[in-house]
C-alpha positions as CSV (number, residue, x, y, z in Angstrom):
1,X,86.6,67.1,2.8
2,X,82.9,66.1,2.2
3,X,83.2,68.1,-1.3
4,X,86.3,66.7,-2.1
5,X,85.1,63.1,-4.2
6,X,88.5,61.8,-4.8
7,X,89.4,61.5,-0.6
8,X,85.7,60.7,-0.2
9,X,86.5,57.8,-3.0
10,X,90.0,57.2,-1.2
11,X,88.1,56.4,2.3
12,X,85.7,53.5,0.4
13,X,88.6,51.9,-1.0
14,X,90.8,51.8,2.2
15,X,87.1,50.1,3.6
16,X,86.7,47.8,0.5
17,X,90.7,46.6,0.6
18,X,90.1,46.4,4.8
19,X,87.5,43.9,4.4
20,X,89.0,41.2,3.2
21,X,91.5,40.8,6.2
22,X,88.7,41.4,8.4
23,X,89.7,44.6,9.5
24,X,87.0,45.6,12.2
25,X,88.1,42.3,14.0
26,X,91.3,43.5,14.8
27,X,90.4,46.0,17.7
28,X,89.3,45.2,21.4
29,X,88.3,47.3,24.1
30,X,88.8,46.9,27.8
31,X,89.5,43.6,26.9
32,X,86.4,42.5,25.0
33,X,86.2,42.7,20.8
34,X,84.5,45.4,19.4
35,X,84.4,44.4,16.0
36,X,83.9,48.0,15.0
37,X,85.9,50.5,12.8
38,X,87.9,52.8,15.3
39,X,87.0,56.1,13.4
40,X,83.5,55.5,14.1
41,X,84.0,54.4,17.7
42,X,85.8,58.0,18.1
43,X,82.8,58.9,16.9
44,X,80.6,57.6,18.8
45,X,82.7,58.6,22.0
46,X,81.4,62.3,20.3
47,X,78.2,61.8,20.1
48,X,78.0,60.2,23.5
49,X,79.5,62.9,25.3
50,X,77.8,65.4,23.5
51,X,74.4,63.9,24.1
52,X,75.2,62.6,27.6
53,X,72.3,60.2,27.3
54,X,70.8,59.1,30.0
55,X,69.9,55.3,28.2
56,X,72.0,53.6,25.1
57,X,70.0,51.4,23.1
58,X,72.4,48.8,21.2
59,X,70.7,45.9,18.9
60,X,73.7,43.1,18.4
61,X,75.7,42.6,20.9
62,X,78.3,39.6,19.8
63,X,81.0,39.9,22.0
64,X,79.9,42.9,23.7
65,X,82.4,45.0,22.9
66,X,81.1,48.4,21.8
67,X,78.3,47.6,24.8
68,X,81.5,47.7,27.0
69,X,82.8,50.8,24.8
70,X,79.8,53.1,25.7
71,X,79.2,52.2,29.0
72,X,82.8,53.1,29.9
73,X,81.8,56.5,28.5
74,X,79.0,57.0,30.2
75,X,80.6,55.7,33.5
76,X,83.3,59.0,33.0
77,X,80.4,60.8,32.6
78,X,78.8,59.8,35.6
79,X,75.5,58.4,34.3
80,X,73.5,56.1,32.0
81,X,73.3,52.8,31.1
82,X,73.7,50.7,28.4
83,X,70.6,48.3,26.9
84,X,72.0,45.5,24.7
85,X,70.1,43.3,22.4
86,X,70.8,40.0,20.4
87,X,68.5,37.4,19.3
88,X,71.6,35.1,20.2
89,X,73.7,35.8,23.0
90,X,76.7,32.8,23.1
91,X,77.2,32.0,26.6
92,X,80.6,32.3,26.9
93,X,80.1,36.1,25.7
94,X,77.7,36.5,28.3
95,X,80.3,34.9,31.0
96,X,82.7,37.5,29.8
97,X,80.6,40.8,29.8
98,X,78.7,40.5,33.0
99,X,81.6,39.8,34.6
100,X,83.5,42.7,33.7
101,X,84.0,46.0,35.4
102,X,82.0,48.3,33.2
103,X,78.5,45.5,33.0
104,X,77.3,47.7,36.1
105,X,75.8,49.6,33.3
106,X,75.1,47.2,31.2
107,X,71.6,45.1,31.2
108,X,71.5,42.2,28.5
109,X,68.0,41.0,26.6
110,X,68.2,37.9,24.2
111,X,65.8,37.6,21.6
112,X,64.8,39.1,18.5
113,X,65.1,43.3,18.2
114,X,61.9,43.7,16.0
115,X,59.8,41.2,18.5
116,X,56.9,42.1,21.1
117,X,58.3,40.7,24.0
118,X,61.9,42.2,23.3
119,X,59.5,45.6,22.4
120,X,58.1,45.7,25.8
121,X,61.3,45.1,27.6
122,X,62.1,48.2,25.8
123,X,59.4,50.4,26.5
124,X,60.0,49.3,30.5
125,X,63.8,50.0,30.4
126,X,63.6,53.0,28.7
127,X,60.5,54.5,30.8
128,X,61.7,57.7,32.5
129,X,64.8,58.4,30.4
130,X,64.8,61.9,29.4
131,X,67.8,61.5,26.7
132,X,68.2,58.4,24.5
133,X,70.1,57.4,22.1
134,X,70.2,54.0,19.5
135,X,72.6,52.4,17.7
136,X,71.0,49.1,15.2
137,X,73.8,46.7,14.3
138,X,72.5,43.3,14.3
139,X,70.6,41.7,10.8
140,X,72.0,43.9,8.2
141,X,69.2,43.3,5.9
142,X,67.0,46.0,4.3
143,X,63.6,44.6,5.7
144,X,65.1,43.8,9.1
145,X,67.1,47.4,9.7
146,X,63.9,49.2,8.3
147,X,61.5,47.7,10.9
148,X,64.3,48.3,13.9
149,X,64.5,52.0,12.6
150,X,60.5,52.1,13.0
151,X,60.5,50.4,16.0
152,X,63.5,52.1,17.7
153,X,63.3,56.0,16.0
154,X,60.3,57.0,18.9
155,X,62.5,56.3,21.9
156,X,65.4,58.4,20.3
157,X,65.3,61.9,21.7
158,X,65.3,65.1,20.0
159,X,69.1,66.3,19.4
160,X,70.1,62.5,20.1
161,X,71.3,60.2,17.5
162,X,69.7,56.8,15.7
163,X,72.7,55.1,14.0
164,X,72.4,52.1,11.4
165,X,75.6,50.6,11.3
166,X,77.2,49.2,8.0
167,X,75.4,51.1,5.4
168,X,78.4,50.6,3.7
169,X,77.5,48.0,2.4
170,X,75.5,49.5,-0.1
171,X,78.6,51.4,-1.6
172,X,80.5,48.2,-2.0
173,X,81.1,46.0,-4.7
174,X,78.3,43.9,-5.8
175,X,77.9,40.0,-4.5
176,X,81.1,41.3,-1.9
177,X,78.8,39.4,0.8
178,X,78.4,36.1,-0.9
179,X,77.9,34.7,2.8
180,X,75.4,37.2,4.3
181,X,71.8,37.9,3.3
182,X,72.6,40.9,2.7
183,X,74.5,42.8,-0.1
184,X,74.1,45.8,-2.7
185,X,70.1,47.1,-2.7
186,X,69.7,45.1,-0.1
187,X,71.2,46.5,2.9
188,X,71.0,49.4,6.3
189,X,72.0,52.1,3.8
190,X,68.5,51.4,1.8
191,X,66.5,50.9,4.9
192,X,67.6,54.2,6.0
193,X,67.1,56.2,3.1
194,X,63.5,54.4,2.6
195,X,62.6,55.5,6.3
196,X,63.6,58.8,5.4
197,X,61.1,59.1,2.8
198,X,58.2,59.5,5.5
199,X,60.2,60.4,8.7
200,X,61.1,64.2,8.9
201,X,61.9,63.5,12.8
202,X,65.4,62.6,11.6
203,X,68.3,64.5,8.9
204,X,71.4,62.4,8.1
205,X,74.5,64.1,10.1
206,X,76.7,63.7,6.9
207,X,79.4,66.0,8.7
208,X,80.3,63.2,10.6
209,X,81.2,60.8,7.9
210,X,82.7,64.3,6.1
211,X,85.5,64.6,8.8
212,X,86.0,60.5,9.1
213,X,86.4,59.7,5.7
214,X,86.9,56.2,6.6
215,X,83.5,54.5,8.1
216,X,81.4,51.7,7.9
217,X,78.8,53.9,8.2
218,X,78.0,56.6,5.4
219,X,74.6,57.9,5.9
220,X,73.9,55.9,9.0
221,X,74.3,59.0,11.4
222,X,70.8,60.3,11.9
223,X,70.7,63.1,14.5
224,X,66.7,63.8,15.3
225,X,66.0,67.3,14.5
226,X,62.2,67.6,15.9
């Protein structure tokens, strides 16, 4: 499928139509919204259980949804836990995850994902983990995602996974975000292919977005190789 440009072309289009009703709003899971595509939530479920990390790094945590999501894998699985990060957790969001059934595994940190003080929260949960894996979906903007992905690339493990959500941004029409700061060339999809340039630690896992055909996430699967 990955060689095959019109289903490829077919996959965009079914994201680019989507958007406008908001698509990625429609889902919840164990009761909280994930605002996520479910494709790549299957595979994330993947990854997770492939990896079996032992710490989930998340940056953006709105209503805590995909938090939720992976800590309910990692609670089949028997371990782990599940780091989330916003610069701006609402209250009532907070009320709602640490009082569900899966926030035994979850540990919450407000403040901004590129900061020192968030840094060193970090560095402390994540001392000791032997497997870790990140996922960066809060300020979508090039200069943002590219300093998270310096910042957050060392903790990931070697055959784990650093994934910048909604580099799809980048293949979508231009000024489609006329309310966000971000938009075409300016955007997770350029951040990541700019950190590529001097980071060989990390290949993009385009077999993933091969078999999904529809994601919000083309190119944003980087599995670290060394």
């Amino acid at each position: 499928m990955g060689k095959d440009a019109a289903i490829q072309k077919e996959g965009l289009d079914f994201v680019t139509k989507a958007e406008k009703y908001k698509y990625s709003y429609h889902f919840t899971w164990m009761g909280r919204p994930i605002i996520q595509y479910p494709q790549d939530m299957i595979a994330m479920q993947e990854l997770i259980w492939k990896v079996q990390p032992d710490l989930i790094i998340e940056t953006g945590v709105a209503h805590g949804g995909s938090l939720i999501y992976y800590a309910s894998i990692l609670e089949l699985i028997g371990k782990g836990e599940v780091l989330g990060i916003d610069i701006d957790i609402r209250e009532h969001n907070r009320v709602e995850i640490e009082k569900h059934p899966m926030f035994k595994r979850i540990k919450l940190v407000q403040g901004s994902s590129i900061s020192d003080e968030v840094m060193q929260e970090v560095k402390k949960v994540s001392a000791g983990k032997k497997t870790v894996m990140v996922s960066l979906d809060s300020n979508h903007t090039h200069e943002h995602v590219l300093e998270e992905l310096k910042l957050y690339s060392p903790f990931v493990t070697k055959d784990s996974y650093l994934i910048a959500f909604d580099t799809v941004v980048e293949d979508m029409p231009e000024n489609f975000f006329t309310d966000r700061p971000w938009g075409k060339g300016d955007n997770p999809k350029t951040a990541v292919h700019e950190f590529l340039k001097t980071n060989d630690d990390f290949v993009i896992d385009s077999s993933i977005q091969h078999k999904l055909l529809i994601t919000v996430a083309p190119d944003g699967y980087l599995k670290r190789v060394k």
